[in-house]
C-alpha positions in Angstrom: 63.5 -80.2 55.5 60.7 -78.7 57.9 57.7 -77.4 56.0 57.1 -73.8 55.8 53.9 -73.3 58.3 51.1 -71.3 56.2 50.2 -67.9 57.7 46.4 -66.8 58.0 47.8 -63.1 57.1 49.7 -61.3 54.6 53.0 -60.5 54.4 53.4 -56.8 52.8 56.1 -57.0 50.0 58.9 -54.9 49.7 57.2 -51.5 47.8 59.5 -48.4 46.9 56.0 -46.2 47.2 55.8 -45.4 50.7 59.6 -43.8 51.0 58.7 -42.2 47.5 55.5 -40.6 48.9 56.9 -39.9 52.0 59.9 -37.4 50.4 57.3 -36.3 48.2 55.6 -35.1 51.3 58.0 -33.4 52.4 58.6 -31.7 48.9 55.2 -30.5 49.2 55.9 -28.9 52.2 59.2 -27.1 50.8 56.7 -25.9 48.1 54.6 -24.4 50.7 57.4 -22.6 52.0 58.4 -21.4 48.7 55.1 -20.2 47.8 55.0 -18.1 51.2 58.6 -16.3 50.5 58.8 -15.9 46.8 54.8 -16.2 46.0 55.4 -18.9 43.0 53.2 -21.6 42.8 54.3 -24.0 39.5 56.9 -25.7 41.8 54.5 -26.4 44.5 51.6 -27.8 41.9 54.5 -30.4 39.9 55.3 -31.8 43.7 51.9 -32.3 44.2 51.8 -34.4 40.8 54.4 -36.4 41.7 53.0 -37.0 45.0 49.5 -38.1 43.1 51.5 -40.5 40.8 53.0 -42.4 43.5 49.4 -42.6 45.6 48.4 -44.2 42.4 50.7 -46.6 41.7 50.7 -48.0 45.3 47.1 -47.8 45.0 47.1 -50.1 42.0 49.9 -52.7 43.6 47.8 -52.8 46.6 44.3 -53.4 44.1 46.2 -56.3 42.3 46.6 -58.3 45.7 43.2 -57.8 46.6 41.5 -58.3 43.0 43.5 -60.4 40.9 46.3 -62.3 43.1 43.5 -62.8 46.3 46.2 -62.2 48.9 43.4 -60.1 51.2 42.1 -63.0 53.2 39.3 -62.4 55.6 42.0 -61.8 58.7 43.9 -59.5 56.3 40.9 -57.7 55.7 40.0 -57.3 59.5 43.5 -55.8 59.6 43.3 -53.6 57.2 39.8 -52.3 58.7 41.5 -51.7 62.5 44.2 -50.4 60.7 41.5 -47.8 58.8 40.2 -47.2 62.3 42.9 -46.0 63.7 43.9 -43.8 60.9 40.1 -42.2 61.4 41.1 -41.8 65.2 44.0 -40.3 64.1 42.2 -37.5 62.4 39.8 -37.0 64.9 42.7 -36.1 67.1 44.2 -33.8 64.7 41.0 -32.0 64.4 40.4 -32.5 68.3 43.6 -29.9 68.1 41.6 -26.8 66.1 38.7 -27.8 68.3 40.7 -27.1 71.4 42.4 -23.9 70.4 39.0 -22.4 68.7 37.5 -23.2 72.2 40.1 -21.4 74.3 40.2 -18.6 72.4 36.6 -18.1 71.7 35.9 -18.6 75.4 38.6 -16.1 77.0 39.6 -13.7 74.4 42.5 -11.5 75.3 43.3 -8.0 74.9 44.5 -8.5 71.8 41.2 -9.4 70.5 39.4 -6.7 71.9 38.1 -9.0 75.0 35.4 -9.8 72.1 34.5 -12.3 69.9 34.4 -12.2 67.0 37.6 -10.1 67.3 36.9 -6.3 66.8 37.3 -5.6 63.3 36.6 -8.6 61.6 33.8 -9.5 59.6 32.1 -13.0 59.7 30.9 -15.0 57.4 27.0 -15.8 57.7 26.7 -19.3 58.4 23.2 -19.7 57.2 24.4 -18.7 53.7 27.8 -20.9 51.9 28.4 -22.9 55.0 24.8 -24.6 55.3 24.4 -25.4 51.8 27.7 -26.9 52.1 26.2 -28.6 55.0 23.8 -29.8 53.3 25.7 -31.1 50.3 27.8 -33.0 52.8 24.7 -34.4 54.3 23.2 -35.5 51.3 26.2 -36.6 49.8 25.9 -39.1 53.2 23.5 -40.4 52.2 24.2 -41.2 48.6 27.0 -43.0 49.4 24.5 -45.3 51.9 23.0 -45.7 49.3 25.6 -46.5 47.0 26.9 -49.2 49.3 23.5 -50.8 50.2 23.4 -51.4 46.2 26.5 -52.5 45.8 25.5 -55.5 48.6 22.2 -56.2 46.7 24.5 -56.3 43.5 22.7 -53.8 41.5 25.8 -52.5 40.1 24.1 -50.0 37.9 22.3 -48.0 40.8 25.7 -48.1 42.5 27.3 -46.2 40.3 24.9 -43.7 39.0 25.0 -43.2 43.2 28.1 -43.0 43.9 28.6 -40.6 40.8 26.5 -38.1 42.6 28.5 -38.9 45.9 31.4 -37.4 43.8 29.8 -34.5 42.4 28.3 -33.4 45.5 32.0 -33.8 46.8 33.7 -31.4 44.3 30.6 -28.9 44.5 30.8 -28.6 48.0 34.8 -27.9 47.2 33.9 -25.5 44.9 31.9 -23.6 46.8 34.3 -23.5 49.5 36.7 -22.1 47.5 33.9 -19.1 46.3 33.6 -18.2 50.2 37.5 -18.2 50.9 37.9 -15.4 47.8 34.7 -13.5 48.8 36.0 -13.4 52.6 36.6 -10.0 54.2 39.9 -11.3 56.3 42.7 -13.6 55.2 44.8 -16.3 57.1 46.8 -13.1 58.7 44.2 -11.5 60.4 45.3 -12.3 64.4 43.7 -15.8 65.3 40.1 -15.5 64.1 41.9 -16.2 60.6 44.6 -19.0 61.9 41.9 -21.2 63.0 39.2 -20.7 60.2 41.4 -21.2 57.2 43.6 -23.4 59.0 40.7 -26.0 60.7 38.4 -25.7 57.3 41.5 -25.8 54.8 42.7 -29.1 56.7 39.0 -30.3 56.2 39.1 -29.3 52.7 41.9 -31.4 51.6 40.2 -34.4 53.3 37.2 -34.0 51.1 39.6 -34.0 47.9 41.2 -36.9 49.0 37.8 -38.6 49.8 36.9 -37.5 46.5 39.7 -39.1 45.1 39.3 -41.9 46.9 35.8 -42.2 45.7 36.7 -41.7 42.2 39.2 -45.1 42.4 36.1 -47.2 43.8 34.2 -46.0 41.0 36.6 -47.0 38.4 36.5 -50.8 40.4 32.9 -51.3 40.4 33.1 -50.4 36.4 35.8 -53.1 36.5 33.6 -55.2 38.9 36.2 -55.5 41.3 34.1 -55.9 44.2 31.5 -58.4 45.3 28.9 -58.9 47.7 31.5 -60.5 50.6 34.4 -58.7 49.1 34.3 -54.7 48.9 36.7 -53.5 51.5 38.5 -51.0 49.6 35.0 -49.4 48.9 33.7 -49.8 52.7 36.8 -48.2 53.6 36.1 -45.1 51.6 32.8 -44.9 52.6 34.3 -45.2 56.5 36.1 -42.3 55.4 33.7 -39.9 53.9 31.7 -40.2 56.7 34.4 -39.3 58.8 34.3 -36.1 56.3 30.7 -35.3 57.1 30.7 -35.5 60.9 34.0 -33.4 61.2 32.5 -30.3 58.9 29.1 -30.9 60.8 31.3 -29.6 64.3 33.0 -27.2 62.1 29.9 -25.7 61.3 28.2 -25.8 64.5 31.3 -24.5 66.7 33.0 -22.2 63.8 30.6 -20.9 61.6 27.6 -21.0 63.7 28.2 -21.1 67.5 31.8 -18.4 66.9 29.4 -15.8 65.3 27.2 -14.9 67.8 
């Protein structure tokens, strides 16, 4: 009988949570529409919980290979980081896409707009009030998670999570805030193209700061659980990858939206 050759990899194992999230996704979007025809919200906000619960449980499956069954070997971890990399590219390309329209339109306004920008009409948000202390929070909240990381190498775990705490508050401040500016804002989503692309380009980047939150929030619980170690913390360098992501898209946002599209 010919021996079964070891691979340096692994294998994923049959998982029901990616075709369960993935018609959760598209439940989510069937909310959306319902919330734009019929203005009800409940249906939208249980699809979103059942979307969370299954993020969650193949979170955990994928936390029990890494932690407790040591089925991420070094290659698998080099995988997973190209495979983190390419998400991030991803991203940048989606947002590349709000770029690119913003730019258009802010360069050659039409008719329509009043041949001005901003468009005749609407009222702008001062970017040197909301948005750069939510550029700051970002900033900071950088660098806390840095910081977290270097102590997590140096194994203080105590200092790692007091910083990476912060890194979390800072997160859900700077949400919170965002949410104060879109309910004190003079123009809606409807209002021509000026209103598209702002809600649109810093909604997007709103969601990825609750799901680096979130993400955040699940490293936290592991270095409680002292999941991670000085050569083994990819889950957490991956969130940190990602938040960082976070802060460099919002710093464009607010140099090319806020800023450089109100004067």
């Amino acid at each position: 009988m010919k021996k079964l050759q070891r691979i340096p990899y692994h294998l994923v194992e049959p998982s029901p949570w990616p075709i369960t999230s993935a018609l959760r996704a598209l439940f989510i979007v069937l909310g959306l529409i319902n919330i734009f025809y019929f203005n009800e919200l409940n249906l939208l906000l249980f699809r979103i919980i059942l979307i969370a619960i299954s993020i969650l449980q193949w979170w955990r499956d994928i936390i029990r290979e890494a932690t407790y069954i040591g089925k991420h070997t070094k290659n698998t971890q080099n995988g997973l980081r190209l495979g983190i990399l390419l998400f991030i590219i991803r991203e940048v390309c989606f947002f590349f896409s709000f770029f690119w329209t913003f730019f258009h339109i802010r360069l050659n306004p039409n008719i329509e707009l009043g041949c001005s920008w901003p468009p005749i009409g609407i009222k702008i948000i001062d970017p040197f009030s909301v948005p750069l202390l939510n550029t700051t929070i970002l900033l900071a909240s950088g660098f806390t998670i840095t910081w977290s990381h270097y102590r997590l190498l140096i194994q203080k775990k105590n200092k790692a999570i007091f910083s990476i705490i912060i890194t979390i508050a800072l997160g859900t401040y700077f949400r919170i805030l965002q949410l104060t500016e879109y309910n004190e804002s003079s123009f809606t989503i409807a209002d021509r193209v000026y209103g598209s692309i702002f809600f649109t380009a810093t909604g997007f980047h709103g969601i990825h700061v609750i799901i680096g939150t979130l993400f955040l929030f699940i490293n936290l619980i592991r270095i409680i659980k002292s999941h991670f170690s000085k050569t083994h913390h990819l889950g957490f360098e991956i969130a940190a990858w990602y938040w960082h992501f976070v802060d460099v898209i919002w710093i464009c946002l607010y140099t090319c939206i806020y800023w450089w599209g109100s004067l």
